[in-house]
C-alpha positions in Angstrom: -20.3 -27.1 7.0 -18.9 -26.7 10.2 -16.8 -28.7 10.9 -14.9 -27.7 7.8 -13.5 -24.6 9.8 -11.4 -23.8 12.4 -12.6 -22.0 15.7 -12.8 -18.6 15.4 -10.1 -17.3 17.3 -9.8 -13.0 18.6 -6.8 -11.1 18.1 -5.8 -7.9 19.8 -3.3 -5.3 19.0 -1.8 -1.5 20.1 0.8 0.3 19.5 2.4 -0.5 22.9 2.0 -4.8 22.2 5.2 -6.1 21.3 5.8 -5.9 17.9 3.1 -2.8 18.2 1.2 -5.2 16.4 3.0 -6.5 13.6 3.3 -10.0 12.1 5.1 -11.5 10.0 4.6 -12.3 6.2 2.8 -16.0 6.1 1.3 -17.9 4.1 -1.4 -20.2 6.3 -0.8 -23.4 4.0 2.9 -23.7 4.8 2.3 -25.2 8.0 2.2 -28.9 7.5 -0.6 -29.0 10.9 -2.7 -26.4 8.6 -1.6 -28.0 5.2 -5.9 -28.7 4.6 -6.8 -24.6 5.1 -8.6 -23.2 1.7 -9.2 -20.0 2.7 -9.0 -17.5 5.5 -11.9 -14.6 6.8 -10.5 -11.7 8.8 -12.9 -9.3 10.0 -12.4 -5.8 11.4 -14.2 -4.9 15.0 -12.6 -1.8 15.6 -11.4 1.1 13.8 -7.6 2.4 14.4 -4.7 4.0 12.6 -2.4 2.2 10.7 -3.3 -2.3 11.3 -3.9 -2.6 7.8 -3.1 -6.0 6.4 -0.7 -6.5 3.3 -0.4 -8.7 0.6 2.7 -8.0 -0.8 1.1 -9.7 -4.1 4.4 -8.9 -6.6 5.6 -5.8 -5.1 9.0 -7.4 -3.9 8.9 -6.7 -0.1 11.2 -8.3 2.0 9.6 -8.1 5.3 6.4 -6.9 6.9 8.4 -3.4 7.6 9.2 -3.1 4.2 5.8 -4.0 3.0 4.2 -1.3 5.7 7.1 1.7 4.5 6.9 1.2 1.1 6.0 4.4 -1.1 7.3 3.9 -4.1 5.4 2.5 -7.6 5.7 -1.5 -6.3 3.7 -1.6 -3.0 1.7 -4.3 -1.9 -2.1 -4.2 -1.5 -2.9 -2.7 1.9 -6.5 -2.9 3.1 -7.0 -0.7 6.3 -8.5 -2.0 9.3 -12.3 -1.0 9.4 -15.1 -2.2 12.0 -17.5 -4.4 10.0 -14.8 -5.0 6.9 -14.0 -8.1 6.3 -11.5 -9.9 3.8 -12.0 -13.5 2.3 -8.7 -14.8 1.3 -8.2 -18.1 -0.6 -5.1 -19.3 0.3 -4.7 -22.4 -2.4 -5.3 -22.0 -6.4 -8.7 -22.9 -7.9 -7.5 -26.7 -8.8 -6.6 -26.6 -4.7 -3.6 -28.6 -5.0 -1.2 -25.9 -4.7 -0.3 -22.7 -2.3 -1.7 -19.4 -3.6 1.6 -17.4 -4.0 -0.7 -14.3 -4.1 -2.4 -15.4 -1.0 1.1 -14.3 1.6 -0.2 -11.7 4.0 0.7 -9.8 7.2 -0.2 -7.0 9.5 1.4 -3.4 9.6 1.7 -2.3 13.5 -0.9 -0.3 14.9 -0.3 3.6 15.1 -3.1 4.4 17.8 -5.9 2.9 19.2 -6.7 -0.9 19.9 -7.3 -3.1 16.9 -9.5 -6.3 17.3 -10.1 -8.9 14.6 -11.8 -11.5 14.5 -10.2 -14.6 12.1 -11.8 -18.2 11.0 -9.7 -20.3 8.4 -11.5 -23.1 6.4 -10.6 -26.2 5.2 -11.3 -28.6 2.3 -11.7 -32.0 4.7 -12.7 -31.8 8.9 -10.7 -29.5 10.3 -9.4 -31.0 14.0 -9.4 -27.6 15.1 -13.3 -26.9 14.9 -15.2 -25.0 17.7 -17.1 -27.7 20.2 -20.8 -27.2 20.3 -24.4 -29.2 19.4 -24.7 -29.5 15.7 -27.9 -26.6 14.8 -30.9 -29.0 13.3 -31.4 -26.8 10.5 -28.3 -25.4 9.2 -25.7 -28.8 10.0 -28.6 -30.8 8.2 -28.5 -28.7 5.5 -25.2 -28.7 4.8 -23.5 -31.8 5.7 
């Protein structure tokens, strides 16, 4: 339902933004504000060079620039940043009681262009983050 999600926030990035883009390696559940989030959608509205989020997922990285340089046989899953691609990333393990080791991620920096995403995290219980508006007749009557 949704009131079991956050609002869906917009991100921007370039290669001249501070970081040109990068984040750090997190993991959404740590926060003890956000301790409730399941899972996590990011979605892709533009296409640029280099963005592509990481999940280190075993390959030892240290940092986000070590996850984004990394070459040799141990790097992390990188999925490029596409318009219209989106990844669905549980961040707890199927039991939910527990962070999803697997489920740390980050952003390498952008190379050119803008990069936009759009991101929406979801939670087991009401989230007291979720977007304002008039509950839909159908769909909030069909869910809840």
């Amino acid at each position: 339902p949704e009131f079991h999600a956050e609002a869906l926030q917009l991100a921007r990035a370039n290669a001249d933004s501070g970081a040109a883009g990068a984040e750090v390696l997190r993991h959404d559940g740590k926060d003890p504000a956000r301790a409730a989030r399941t899972a996590t959608m990011v979605i892709f509205l533009s296409d640029v060079e280099g963005g592509e989020m990481v999940l280190p997922r075993g390959s030892k990285c240290t940092s986000i620039e070590d996850c984004c340089a990394r070459t040799d046989g141990r790097k992390p899953l990188r999925i490029p940043a596409r318009k219209g691609h989106a990844v669905l990333l549980y961040l707890r393990t199927v039991q939910g009681t527990k962070r999803d080791g697997a489920a740390v991620y980050g952003s390498c920096p952008v190379r050119q262009g803008t990069k936009w995403t759009a991101q929406r995290w979801f939670t087991v219980g009401r989230s007291g983050f979720a977007a304002k508006h008039a509950p839909d007749e159908v769909y909030d009557k069909v869910l809840s």
